[in-house]
C-alpha positions in Angstrom: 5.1 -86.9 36.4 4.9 -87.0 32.9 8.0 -85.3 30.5 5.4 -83.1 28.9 4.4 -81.1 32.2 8.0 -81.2 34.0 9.3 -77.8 34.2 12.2 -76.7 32.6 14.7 -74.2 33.7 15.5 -72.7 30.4 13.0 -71.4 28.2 13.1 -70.3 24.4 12.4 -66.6 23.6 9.1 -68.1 22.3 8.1 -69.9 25.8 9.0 -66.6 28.0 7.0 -64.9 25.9 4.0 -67.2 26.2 4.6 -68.0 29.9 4.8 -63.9 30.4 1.2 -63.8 28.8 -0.2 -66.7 30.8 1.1 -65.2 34.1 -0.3 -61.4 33.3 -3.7 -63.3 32.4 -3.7 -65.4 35.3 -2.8 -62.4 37.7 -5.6 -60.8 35.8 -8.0 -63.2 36.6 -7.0 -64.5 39.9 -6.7 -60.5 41.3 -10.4 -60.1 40.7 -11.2 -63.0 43.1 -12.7 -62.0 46.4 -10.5 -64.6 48.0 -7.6 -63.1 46.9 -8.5 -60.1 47.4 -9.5 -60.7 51.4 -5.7 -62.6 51.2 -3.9 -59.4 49.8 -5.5 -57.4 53.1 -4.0 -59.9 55.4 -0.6 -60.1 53.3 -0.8 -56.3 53.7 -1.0 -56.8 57.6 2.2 -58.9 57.8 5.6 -57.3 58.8 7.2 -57.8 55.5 4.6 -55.9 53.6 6.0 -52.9 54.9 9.8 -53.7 53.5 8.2 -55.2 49.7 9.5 -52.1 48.0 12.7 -52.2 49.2 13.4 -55.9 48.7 12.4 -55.8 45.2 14.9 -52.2 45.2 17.4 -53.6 47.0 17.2 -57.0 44.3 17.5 -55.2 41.4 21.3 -53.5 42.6 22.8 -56.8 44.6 23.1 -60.0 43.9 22.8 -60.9 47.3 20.9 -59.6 50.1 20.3 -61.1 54.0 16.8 -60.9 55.1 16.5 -61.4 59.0 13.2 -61.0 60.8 11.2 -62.1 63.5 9.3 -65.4 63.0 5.4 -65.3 61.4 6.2 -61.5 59.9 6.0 -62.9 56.8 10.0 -63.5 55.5 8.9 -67.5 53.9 5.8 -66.4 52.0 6.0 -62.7 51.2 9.5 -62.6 49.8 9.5 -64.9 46.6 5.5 -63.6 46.3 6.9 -60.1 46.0 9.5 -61.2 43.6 7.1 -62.3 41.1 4.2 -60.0 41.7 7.0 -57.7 40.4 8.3 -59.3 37.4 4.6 -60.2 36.4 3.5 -56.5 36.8 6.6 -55.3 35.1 5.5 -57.9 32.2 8.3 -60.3 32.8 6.7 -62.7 34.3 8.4 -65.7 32.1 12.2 -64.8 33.0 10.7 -65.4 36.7 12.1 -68.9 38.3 12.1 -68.7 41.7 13.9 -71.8 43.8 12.8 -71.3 47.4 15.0 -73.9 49.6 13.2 -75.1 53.0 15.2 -77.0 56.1 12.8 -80.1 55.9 10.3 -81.9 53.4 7.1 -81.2 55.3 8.0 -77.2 55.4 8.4 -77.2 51.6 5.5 -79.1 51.0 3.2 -76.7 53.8 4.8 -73.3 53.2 4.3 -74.0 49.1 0.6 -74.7 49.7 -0.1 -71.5 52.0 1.5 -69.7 49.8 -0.3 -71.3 46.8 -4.2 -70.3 48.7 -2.4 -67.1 49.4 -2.5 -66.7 45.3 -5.9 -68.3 44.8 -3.7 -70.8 42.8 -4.0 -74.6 43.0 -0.4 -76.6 43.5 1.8 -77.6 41.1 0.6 -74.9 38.9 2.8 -71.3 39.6 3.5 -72.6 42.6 5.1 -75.8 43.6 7.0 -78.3 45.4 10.0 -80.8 44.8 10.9 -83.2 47.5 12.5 -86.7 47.4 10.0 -89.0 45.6 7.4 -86.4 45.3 6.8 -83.1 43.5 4.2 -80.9 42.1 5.4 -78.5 39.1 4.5 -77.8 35.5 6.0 -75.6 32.8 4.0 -72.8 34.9 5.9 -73.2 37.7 7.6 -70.0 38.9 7.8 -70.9 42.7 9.7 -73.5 43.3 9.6 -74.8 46.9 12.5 -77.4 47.6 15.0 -78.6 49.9 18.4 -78.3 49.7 19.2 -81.3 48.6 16.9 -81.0 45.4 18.5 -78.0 45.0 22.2 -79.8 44.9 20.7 -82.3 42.2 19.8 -79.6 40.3 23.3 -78.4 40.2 24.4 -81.3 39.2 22.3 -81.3 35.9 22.3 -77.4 35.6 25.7 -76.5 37.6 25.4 -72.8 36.2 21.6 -72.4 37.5 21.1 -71.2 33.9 17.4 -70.0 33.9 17.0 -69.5 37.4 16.1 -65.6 38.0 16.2 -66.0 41.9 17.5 -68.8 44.7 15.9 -67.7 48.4 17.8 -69.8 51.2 15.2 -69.9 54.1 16.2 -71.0 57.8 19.9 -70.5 56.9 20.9 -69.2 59.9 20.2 -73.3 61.2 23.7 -74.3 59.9 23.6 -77.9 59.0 26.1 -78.9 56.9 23.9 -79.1 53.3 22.7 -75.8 54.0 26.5 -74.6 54.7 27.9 -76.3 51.5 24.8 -74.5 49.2 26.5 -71.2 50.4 29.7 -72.2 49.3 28.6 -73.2 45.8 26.6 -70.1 45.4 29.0 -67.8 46.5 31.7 -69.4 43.5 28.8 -69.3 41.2 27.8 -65.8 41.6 31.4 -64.8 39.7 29.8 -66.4 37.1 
C-alpha cells in the first residue's frame, strides 16, 4: 500500500470536513441502490436492529458499554454499522473512526467484507481490514476491522488512540491473554 492512500488516524479540520461530505454523498448514493436497500430489510430483521437506538443512546452518555447477545443476532456487523450510519446522518461522518478488533485474521478479513456488501461498498474503501502482512484501507476508511494485535501496534505509534471516535472489542468474553491485556490498556487510557 502506497503512503498516499494509507489512512490516517488524525485528520485536519479541513480533511473532516471533506471526508464528512464524501461520506453524506456516498450514503446518498449508495442508499438509493436496490441492493442496499433489499440489505437494510434483512439488517432490520436481525436481533440487534431492535436495540440500534439505544446503543447509539447509551454511546453518547458512557464511555463504555458491554454488549452480550446470542450468536448470528447481529452484535459483529450491526454495531459499528449503527455507529456510523449515526455520525453520517448527524453530518459527522469525518470524526467517525471505528477500530473493530476480531479474535482471528480470517474473522477480520470475513466479517469486514459482509459488512462491506451489507453497505453496497467495495473493501478497503469505508470499510476495511488490517491483518499481519495484509490490509485493505484508504483515507475513507471509517471501519476498521483488525485484530488485537494490530490494535497493540497501533498503540505503540498512537498510545493516546488520538482520532479514534470508537474501539468495539468483539469475542471478548474468549479471554486469551492479548485480548485480556487490550482491556487493561484501555481501561488506563479512558482517564485520559
Amino acid at each position: 500500500m502506497n503512503n498516499k492512500n494509507k489512512h490516517k488516524d488524525t485528520l485536519s479540520k479541513e480533511d473532516i470536513e471533506s471526508e464528512t461530505k464524501y461520506l453524506l454523498n456516498r450514503h446518498k448514493d449508495v442508499s438509493q441502490k436496490a441492493e442496499f436497500q433489499n440489505m437494510l430489510t434483512h439488517r432490520s430483521n436481525l436481533p440487534a436492529a431492535k436495540f440500534r437506538a439505544k446503543v447509539i443512546d447509551t454511546l453518547s452518555t458512557n464511555q463504555v458499554m458491554v454488549i452480550s447477545g446470542a450468536t448470528g443476532c447481529g452484535k459483529t456487523t450491526q454495531i459499528p454499522q449503527f455507529i456510523l450510519e449515526h455520525f453520517i446522518t448527524s453530518n459527522a461522518g469525518g470524526l467517525c473512526n471505528i477500530i473493530c478488533t476480531q479474535p482471528r485474521r480470517i474473522s477480520a478479513i470475513g466479517v469486514a467484507e459482509r459488512v462491506a456488501v451489507e453497505r453496497s461498498e467495495k473493501i478497503g474503501d469505508v470499510i476495511g481490514y488490517q491483518i499481519r502482512l495484509d490490509s485493505r484501507l484508504s483515507k475513507h476508511t471509517r471501519i476498521n476491522f483488525c485484530t488485537i494485535g494490530i490494535l497493540l501496534r497501533r498503540l505503540s505509534t498512537n498510545p493516546t488512540l488520538e482520532g479514534i471516535s470508537h474501539i468495539l472489542l468483539d469475542e471478548v468474553h474468549e479471554r486469551e491473554m492479548l485480548s485480556d491485556f487490550i482491556l487493561v490498556i484501555l481501561k488506563d487510557l479512558l482517564k485520559k
